[in-house]
N, C-alpha and C positions, 0 to 999 in steps of 0.2 A: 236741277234734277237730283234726287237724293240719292246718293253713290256708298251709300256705309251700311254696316252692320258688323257688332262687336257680341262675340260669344266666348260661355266660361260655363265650364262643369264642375263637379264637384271634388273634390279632394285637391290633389295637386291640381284640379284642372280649373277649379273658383279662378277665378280673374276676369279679364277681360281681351277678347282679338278684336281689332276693330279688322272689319272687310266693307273697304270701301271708303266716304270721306263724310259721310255725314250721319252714319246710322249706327247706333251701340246697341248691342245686345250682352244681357246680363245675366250671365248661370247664376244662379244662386239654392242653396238646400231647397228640392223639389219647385222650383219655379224659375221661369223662364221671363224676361220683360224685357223688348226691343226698346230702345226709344231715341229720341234726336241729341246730335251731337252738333251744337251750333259751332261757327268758325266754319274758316277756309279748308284746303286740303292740308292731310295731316303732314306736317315735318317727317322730313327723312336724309339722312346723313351716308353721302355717297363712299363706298370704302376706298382710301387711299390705293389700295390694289384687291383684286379680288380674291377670294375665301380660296388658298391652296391647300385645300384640306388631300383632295384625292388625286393632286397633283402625279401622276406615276415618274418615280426614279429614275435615275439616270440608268441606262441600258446599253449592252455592249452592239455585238454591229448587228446587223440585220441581215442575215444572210436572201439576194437574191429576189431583194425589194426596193434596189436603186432606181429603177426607173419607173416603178408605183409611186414612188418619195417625190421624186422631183415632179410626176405630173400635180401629185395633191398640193406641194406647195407653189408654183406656178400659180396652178387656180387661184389660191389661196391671197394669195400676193397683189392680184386683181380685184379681191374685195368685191364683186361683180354680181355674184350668185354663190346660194350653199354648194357645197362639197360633200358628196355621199359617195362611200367605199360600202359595197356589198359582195357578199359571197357566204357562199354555205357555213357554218359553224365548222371553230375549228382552220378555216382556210390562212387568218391570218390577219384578221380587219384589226383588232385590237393591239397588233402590237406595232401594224402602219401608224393608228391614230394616238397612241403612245409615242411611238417616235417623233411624231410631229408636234406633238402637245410639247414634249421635253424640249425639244429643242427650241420653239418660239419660246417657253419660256424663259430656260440658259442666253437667250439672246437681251431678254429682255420686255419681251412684249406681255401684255396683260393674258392670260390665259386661265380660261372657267373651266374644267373636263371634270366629267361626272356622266357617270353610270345611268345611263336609263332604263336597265334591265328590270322588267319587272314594276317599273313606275309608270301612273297613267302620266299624261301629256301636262294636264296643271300642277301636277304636282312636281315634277321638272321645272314645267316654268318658275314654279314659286320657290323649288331651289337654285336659279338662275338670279330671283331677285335677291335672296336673302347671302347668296355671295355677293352680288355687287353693292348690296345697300345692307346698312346695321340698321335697321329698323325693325326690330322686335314684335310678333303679335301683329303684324299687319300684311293683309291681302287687298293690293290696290287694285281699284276696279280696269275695267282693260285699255280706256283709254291714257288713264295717268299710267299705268304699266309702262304703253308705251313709247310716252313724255318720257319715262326715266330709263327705262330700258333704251333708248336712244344717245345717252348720253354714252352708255356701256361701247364702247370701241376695243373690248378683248377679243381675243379667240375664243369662242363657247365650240370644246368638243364633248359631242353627247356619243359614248359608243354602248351598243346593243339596244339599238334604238329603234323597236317595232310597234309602234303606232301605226295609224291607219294616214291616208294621205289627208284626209279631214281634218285629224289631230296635227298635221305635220304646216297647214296653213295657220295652225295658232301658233305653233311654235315657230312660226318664221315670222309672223306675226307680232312676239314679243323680244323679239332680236334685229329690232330695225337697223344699227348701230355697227353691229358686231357679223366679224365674218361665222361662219357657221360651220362647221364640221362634223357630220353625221358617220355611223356605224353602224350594219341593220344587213340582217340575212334578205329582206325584200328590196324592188328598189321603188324606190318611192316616189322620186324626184324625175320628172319629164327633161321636155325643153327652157325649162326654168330655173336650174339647176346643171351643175359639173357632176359628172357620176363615172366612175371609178369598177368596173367590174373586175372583183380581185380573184385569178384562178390560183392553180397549183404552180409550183414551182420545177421550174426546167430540169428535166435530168441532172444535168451536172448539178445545180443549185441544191436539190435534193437528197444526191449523194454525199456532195459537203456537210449537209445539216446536219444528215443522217450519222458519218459517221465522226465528227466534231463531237457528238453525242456519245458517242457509242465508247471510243474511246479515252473519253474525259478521266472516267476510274481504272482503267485499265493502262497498266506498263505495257512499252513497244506500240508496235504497227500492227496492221492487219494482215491474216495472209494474203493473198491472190483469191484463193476460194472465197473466203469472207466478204471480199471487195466487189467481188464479181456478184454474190448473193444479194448484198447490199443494193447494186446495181437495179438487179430483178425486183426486189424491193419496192425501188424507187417508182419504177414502169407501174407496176401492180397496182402501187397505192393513187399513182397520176400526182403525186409532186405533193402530197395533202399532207402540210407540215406535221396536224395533231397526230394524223395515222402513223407517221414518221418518227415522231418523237414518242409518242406511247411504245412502238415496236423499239426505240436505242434506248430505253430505259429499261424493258427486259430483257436484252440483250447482254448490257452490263451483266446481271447475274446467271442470267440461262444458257448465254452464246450465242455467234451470231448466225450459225448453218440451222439451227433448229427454229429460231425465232423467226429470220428469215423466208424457209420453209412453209411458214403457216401465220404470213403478221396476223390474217382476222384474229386469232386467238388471243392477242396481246394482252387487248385491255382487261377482257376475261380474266387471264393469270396474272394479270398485275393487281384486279379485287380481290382473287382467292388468296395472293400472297398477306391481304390484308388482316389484322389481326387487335384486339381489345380497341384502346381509345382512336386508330386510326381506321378499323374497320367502322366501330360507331358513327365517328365524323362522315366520313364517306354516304353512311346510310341518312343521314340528316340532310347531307348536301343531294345525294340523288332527291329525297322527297319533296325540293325546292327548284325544283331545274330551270335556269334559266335565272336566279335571285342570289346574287353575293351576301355572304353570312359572316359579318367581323364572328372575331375570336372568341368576344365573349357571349354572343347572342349562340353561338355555335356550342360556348359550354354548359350553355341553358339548354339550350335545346338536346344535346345528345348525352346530359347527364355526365359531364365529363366532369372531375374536379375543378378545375380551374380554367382560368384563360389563358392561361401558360402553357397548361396541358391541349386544351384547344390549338393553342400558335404551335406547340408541337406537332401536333398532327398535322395540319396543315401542310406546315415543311415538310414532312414524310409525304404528303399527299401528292405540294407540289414538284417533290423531286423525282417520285413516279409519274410524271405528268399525269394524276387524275385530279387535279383540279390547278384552278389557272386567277392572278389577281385579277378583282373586277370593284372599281370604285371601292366600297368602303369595307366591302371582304375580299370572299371565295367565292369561285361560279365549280360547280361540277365539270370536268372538261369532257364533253361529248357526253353521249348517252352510255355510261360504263352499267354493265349485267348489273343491277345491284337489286335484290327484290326489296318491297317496301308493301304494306299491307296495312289493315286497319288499327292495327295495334303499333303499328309504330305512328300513323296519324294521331292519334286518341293521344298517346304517349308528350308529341312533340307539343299537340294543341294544349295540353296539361302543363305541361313545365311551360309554357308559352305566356300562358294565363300570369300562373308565379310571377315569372320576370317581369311582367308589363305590369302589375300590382306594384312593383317593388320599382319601377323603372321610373324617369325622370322625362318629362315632356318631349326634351332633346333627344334622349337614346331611343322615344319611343319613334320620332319622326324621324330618325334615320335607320331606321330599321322597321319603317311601314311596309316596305315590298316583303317582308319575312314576314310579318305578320296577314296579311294577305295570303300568300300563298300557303302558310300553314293552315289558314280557314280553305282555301280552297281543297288541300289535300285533304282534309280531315270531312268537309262535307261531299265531296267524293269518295269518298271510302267510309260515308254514313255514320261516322264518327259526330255525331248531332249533337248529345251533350256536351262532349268538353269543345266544340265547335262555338258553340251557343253562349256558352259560357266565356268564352277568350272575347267572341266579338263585342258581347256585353260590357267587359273590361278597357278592351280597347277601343273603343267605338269614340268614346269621350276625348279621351287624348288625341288621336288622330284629330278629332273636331277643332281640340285646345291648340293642336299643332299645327294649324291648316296646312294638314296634310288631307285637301278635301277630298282627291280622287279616292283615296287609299281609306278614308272614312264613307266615301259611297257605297264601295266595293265591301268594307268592311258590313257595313247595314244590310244589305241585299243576301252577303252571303249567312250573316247572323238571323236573317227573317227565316229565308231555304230551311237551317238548321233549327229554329225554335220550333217551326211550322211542323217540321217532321219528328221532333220531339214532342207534338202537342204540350210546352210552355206555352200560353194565354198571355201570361203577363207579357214574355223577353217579346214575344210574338208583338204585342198591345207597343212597347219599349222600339221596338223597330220600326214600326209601320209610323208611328209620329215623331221617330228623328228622323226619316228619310223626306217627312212632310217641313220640316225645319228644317232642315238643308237646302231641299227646293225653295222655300219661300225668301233664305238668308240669299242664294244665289240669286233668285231675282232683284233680293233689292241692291244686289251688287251691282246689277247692270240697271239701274235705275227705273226699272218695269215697275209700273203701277201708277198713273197717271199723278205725278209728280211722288209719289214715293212714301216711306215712311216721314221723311222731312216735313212734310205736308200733313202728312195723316195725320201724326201724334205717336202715340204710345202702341203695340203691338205685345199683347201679354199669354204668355206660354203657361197654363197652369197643370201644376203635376199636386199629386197628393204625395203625403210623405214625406220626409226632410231629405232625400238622398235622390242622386241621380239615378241610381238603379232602381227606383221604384214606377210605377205605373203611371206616365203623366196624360193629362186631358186637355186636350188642343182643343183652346178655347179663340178662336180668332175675335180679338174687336176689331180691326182695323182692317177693310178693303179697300179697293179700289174703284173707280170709275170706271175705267180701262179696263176690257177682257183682250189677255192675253194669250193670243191663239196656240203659239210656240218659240221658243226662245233657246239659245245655246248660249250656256254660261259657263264658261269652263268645262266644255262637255259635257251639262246635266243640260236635258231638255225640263224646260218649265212649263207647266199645264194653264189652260184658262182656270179660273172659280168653275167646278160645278154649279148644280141648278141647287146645292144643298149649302152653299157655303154664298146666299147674296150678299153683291158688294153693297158697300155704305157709300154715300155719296161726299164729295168732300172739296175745299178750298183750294187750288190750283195757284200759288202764286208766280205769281209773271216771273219771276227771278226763276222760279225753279221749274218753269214749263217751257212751255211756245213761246217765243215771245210774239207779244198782240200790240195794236196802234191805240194811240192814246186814248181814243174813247171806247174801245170794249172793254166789257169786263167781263175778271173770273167766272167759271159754271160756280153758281151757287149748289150748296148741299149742307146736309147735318151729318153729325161726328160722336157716335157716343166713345168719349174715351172711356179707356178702361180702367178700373179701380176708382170708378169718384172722379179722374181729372177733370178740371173744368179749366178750360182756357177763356181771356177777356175775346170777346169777338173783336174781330175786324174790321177798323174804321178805313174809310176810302183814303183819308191821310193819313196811315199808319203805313198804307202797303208799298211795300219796294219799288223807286223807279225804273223802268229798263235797264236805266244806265248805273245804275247800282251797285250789282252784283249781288250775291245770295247775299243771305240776311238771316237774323232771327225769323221765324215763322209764327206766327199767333194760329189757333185755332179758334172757331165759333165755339160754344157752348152747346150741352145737350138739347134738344127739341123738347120744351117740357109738356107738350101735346100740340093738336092738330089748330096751328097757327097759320091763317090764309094768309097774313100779310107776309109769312117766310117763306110761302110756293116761287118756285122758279117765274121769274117775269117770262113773257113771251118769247122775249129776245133772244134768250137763252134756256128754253125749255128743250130746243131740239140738241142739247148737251145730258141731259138729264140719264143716268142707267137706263130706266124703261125704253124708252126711247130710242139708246141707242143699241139697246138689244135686241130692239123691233128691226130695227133698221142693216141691223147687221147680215149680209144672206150666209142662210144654212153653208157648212163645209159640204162638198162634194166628196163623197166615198171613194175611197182610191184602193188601191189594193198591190202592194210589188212582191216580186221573189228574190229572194237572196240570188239564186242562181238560176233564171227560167231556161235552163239545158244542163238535164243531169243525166248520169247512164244509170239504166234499170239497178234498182237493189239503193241507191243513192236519196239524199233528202235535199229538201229545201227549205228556207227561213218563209212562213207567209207574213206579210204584215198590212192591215190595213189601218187605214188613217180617214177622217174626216166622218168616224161616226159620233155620235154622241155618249158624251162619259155614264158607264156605268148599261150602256147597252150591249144586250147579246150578240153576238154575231158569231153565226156559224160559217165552217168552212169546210168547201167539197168540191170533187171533182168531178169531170164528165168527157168522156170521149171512148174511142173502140169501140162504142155501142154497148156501153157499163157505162155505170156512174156509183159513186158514194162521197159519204161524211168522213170529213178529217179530222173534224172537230167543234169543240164550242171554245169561245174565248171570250170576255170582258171587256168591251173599253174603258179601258182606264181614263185619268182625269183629263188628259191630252186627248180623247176620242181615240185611243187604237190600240191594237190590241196585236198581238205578235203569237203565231201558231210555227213553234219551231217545228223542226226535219218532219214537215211533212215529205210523203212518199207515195211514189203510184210504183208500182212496181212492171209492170207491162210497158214496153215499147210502143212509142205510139206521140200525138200531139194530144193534147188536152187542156178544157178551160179548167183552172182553178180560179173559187169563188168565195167572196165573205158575203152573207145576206145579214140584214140588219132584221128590225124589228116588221119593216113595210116592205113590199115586193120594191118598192122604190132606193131604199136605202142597202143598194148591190155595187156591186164592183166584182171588176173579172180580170184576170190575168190570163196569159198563153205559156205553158209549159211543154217543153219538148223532152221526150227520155226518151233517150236512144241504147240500144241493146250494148250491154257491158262486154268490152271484146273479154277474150278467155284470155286468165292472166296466163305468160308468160311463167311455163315450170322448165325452172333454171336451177343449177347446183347452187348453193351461195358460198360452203365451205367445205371444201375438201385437203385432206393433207396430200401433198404430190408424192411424199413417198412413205411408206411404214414398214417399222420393224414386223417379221412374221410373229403372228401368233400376239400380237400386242393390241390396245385395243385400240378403236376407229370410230372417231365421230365424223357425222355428216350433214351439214343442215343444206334444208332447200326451199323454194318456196314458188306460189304459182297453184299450190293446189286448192281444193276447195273443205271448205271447213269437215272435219269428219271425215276425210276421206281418207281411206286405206293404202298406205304407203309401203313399198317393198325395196328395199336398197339390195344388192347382188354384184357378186364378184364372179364375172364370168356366166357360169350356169351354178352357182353354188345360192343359193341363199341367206344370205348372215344376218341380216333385221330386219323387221316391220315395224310401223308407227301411224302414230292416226295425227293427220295435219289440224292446226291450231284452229283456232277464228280467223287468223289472219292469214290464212294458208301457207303457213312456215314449219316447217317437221323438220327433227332433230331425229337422226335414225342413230345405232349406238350398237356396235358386236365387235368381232374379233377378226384381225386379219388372218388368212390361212399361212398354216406352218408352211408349206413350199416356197420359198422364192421365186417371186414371177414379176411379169410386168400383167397386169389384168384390167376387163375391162370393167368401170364400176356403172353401174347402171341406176338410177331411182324412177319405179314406175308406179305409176298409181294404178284407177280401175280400168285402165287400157291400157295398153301397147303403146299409142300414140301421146298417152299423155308421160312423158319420161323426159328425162335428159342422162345424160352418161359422160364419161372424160376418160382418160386411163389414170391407175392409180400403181406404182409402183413398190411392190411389196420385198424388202433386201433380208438378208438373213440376220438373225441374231447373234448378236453377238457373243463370243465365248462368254462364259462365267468369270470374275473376276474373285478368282480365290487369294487374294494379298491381305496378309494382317495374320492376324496370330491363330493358331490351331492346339488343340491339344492340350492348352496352358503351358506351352513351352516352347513351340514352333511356332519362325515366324516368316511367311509365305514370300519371296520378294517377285514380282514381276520381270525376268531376266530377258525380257523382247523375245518376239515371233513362236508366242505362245507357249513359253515354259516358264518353267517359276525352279526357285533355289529357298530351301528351308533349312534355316540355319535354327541352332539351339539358342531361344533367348532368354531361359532362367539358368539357373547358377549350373557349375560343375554335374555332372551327375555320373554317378557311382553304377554301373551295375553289377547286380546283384550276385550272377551266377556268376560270371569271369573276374569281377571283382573289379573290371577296368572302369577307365572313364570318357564318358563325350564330353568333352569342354565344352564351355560358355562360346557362343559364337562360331560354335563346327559344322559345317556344312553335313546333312544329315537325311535331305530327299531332293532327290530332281524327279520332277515329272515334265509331259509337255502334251499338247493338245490343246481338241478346242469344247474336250466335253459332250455329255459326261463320264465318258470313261477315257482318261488317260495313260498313257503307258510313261515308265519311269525305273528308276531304283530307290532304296534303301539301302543306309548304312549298319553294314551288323557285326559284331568283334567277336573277339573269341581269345582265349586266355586263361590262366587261373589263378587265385588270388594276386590279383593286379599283375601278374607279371606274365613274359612274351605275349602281350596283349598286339593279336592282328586283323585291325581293320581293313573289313572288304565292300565292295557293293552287290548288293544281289538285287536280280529285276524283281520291278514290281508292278501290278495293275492296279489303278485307283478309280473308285467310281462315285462319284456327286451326287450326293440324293437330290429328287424332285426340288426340294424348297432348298436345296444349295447350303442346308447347314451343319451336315456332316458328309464324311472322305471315310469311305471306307476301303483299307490297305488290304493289299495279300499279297505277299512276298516272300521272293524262294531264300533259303537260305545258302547263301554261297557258300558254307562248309560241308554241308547234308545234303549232296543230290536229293530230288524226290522232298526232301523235307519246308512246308512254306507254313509261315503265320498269315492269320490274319487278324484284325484289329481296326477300331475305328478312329478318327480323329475328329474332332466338334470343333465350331469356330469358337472362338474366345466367346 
């Protein structure tokens, strides 16, 4: 069977990948030619140990995950079945499966870890192969896969690894060998598998982590209060390390009764502290969530000088824990506030472009999950041109770098974006590499009644000298064989439409069925393509059973209508016509992504088993209503996929695709049941605030537009109108009295509210320390007074001629504002001499914005007689 195909694009991308053992495909300036690659399967050179490229560091202790450790490596040790650790983002999966990865390999053992954030499931696989084997440019078909992947006896850990369970059978699939170690927010793995549900960490664990953190930059201990806070902390957060660690990171500079106080705020004030190259970084990393960005793809993308300047921010990034290593960069850690809009899409899809122009085959395939997700941000935020433009770019290298998932993804979401930029051509550019990828994956899996090896030559013809120009898919070569549907590295492959008929063709024994001595091959004719003429096939030419593959000869063109070359009898019911008479119709099917959704909710419709390129409508019926959902296409596969549809009424109902004939129906059963009423809940409130300070408060549970009232007591402080997603942000002023009060948030009823108490403390005194007057200097003397001493030079005055020295105490006051009571120093003398200082009372009063003291003071020699005068802060 013919198991190859080798492909090569233009610029860096001219060469050759072989995919597979016996089929080359050849880029060349504007044209494309598949054709045979005689010989056995190709040579490949197993690596002395495998690729520790992303190997993670050695690491200090792990607080409060000893007996997570030792269940994963138990399992492990047993060889038995994979190993899956899951839990919510953030929980702590990555640095279980770090620790275990370091240390089997400090021991010794072979170990592969790699990042599967953000990569489809073949393209993992294919960097599982190209760690354990040096074998360059080749994608082996799946069963030599794995033949050699069998040999592999490492640890393969793959962490953030959210595949579907489908993708998780080929990847178990290409790891016969080797023990497996997964990481993944879902759990994937049944009774087939060891699974590992990782939570929060225990109180005490928590408070360790917590304040190990906390006190890392800070001299001494904690107080009592601090420790006790930390405590509450711990409880509130439920042990969730990242939430822990983001709150002892602003701790360090904020403190820890405030930070404490209100951890949701954390991550918030740890982006607002953000600032130039590490605010940028930050915003490039939100725009990619869930996809590690080395340093220098990170100073393409955020416009940063360098990748120095990149690796710096980083380290600022990951010392406020908002971001965390993942394989070959940075991952964003949680979801931090960071806004992102179409302009910084457009922006990143632009310099995206650059780089990958300028980039090398290698940089480009380990940085396909970034490229990706910047086409997906940028065609989600309708950024179509420079969308369009990147995929266009990248689309080839991906191809060059079988990086295939990542070149699927890349095609579909480059079509989205030409399509809505009305480009014809990138549009014309997509639609027939996605037809080349499909056809290269078949002949991966050997589909097509012995294959290209058989067929001959397969010729791609594009106009133009360049890959980016418009090519014209000219197929010569089909097959006998309709192929109904296939999964090849998770691209499904279509039958030939009724617009692309197969050519009929020579089946050699080596490379099909094997048959007994006296049958023989379906006869057929072959136009190759460009002129080839092959010597036909003599009955002693052809390969014996026991053979093994061989050269392949083709017949020659048909140079007209020759009875003596009709199929004999024997072999006429092999013939195309024949067997596409005989084949019966597919049956119409029709499933839902989810046949039980609650009112306002969608579903995926998909039917199957129509014919390519017919209509099919879809609609619904029940409640004693009916309507259209839609119209849809079958594609080349017969089916056709109507996403979120929606009934919005409560109730059971048929959902239906109807084909061309009352006959060509399918029906599905959908239940919607009534959306219970979300749950309006506070989400953040501060437990206590200074008076008269401001007050934020989010909630959620309401319904979009709806009219929100926040209230302290009977006073009213804010209103706000709730999101899309029923989340409101209300935003006023706590009242100037000190109280304990009750906070309330209602919407357009009474019933619909929640409330908590919110405790409101007084403010605290003005803090007048530092310099006044250009020569006072305020000092703090405890229990709310202060001592102003003189801190410029000597001064002389004028009338009595004496002097206040440098460093003479000069005013006490004391209170808590803004009017305090005190004295003032005042002399009395004449020309310098019996010069006698006295203090005379004085009152001081702090204006509004606290930046001037205005004095009035009596004169203690003059009953009756007082100055007054102001004094300004420095």
């Amino acid at each position: 069977m013919s198991e190859a195909v080798q492909i090569d694009i233009n610029g860096d991308n001219n060469g050759t990948v072989l995919v597979g053992d016996n089929n080359i495909v050849h880029y060349t300036d504007g044209r494309t030619i598949v054709t045979e690659r005689e010989g056995g399967p190709v040579p490949v050179r197993k690596r002395e140990r495998p690729d520790p490229r992303f190997l993670p560091e050695s690491a200090g202790s792990l607080i409060g995950r000893d007996r997570d450790l030792a269940r994963v490596r138990g399992w492990l040790a047993e060889r038995s079945a994979p190993v899956l650790v899951h839990g919510p983002p953030g929980i702590g999966k990555s640095a279980v499966l770090s620790r275990v990865a370091r240390e089997a390999a400090d021991a010794g053992e072979d170990v592969v870890y790699l990042s599967g954030a953000g990569l489809e499931t073949e393209d993992i696989v294919q960097e599982l192969f190209e760690a354990c084997y040096d074998s360059p440019g080749y994608l082996p078909p799946p069963k030599r896969l794995r033949q050699l992947m069998g040999k592999v006896r490492a640890l393969v850990v793959i962490d953030g690894y959210e595949g579907t369970a489908e993708s998780l059978e080929r990847l178990l699939d290409a790891t016969p060998g080797a023990g497996l170690l997964l990481g993944s927010t879902q759990r994937l793995l049944g009774a087939e598998g060891h699974v590992l549900p990782l939570g929060g960490l225990t109180e005490a664990d928590a408070v360790t982590l917590t304040t190990t953190e906390v006190v890392a930059d800070r001299a001494g201990v904690l107080s009592g209060e601090e420790r006790a806070a930390i405590r509450e902390l711990c409880r509130a957060a439920n042990g969730h390390p990242r939430t822990l660690l983001q709150a002892a990171a602003l701790m360090r500079t904020n403190g820890v009764l405030p930070v404490a106080a209100d951890p949701g705020t954390a991550a918030r004030a740890l982006v607002a502290s953000l600032d130039g190259d590490r605010s940028a970084a930050a915003r490039a990393l939100a725009a990619l969530p869930g996809v590690p960005v080395s340093a220098p793809v990170l100073a393409a993308l955020a416009a940063l000088p360098s990748p120095d300047d990149a690796d710096a921010a980083l380290t600022e990034l990951r010392r406020l824990r908002l971001a965390e290593p993942a394989g070959p960069g940075h991952l964003l850690a949680g979801e931090a506030p960071i806004r992102r809009g179409r302009r910084d899409a457009a922006g990143y899809a632009t310099r995206r472009t650059a780089w990958v122009r300028s980039a090398t085959r290698a940089e480009v395939a380990a940085s396909a999950a970034v490229i990706v997700a910047v086409l997906r941000a940028a065609v989600q935020e309708e950024a179509h041109d420079p969308a369009r433009t990147l995929a266009r770019a990248a689309a080839p290298l991906l191809g060059r770098s079988l990086r295939w998932g990542a070149w699927g993804r890349t095609l579909a979401f480059g079509l989205t974006a030409a399509t809505n930029a009305g480009a014809a051509d990138d549009v014309a550019y997509f639609e027939s590499e996605k037809k080349v990828r499909e056809r290269a994956l078949g002949l991966l899996l050997g589909l097509g009644g012995g294959g290209l090896g058989a067929a001959g030559a397969l010729a791609f013809l594009g106009k133009g000298g360049s890959v980016f120009s418009v090519p014209t898919l000219a197929i010569a070569v089909t097959t006998t064989v309709v192929v109904t549907a296939a999964t090849a590295i998770g691209v499904h492959l279509a039958r030939p439409s009724a617009a692309e008929q197969p050519a009929t063709v020579i089946t050699p024994i080596a490379a099909g069925p094997r048959t007994s001595g006296n049958a023989r091959p379906p006869l057929g004719t072959v136009d190759p393509p460009l002129g080839i003429v092959d010597p036909p096939v003599e009955s002693g030419d052809r390969p014996s059973p026991d053979t093994g593959p061989g050269p392949i000869r083709r017949t020659p063109p048909d140079p007209g209508p020759d009875t003596s070359r009709r199929p004999s009898p024997d072999t006429e019911e092999n013939t195309p016509r024949d067997r596409n008479r005989d084949t019966p119709r597919p049956t119409p099917h029709l499933t839902l992504s989810n046949p039980a959704i609650e009112s306002g909710g969608s579903t995926d419709a998909r039917a199957t088993g129509f014919d390519p390129g017919e209509q099919i409508t879809f609609s619904w019926k029940g409640q004693g209503s009916s309507g259209d959902l839609g119209t849809r296409t079958a594609d080349a596969r017969g089916a056709a996929v109507l996403p979120d549809a929606t009934v919005q009424a409560a109730g059971a109902y048929t959902i239906a695709a109807q084909g061309k004939t009352p006959e060509r129906r399918a029906e599905a059963t959908l239940t919607v049941r009534e959306r219970p009423a979300p749950l309006i809940r506070l989400t953040s409130v501060p437990s206590s605030v200074q008076a008269e300070a401001a007050l934020e408060v989010t909630a959620t549970g309401f319904e979009a537009g709806e009219t929100v009232r926040l209230t302290l007591g009977d006073t009213l402080v804010a209103t706000a109108t709730a999101g899309g997603n029923g989340h409101v942000t209300l935003r006023g002023h706590a009242p100037a009295r000190p109280d304990t009060y009750r906070l309330t948030v209602t919407g357009r009823a009474a019933d619909r509210s929640d409330d908590t108490e919110l405790t409101v403390t007084p403010k605290p005194p003005p803090d007048l320390s530092g310099g006044w007057g250009g020569y006072l200097d305020f000092q703090d003397v405890g229990g709310g007074s202060y001592e102003a001493t003189r801190s410029g030079p000597d001064h002389v005055e004028p009338n009595s001629g004496c002097t206040f020295p440098h460093g003479g105490a000069e005013v006490h006051l004391s209170g808590n504002g803004p009017v305090y009571e005190g004295e003032t120093r005042w002399v009395h003398g004449s020309g310098g001499q019996n010069c006698d200082f006295k203090w005379g009372a004085a009152t001081f009063t702090l204006s509004a914005d606290g930046d001037s003291l205005e004095v009035r003071s009596q004169n203690p020699f003059v009953p009756g007689e007082t100055k007054t005068y102001t004094l300004r802060r420095n």
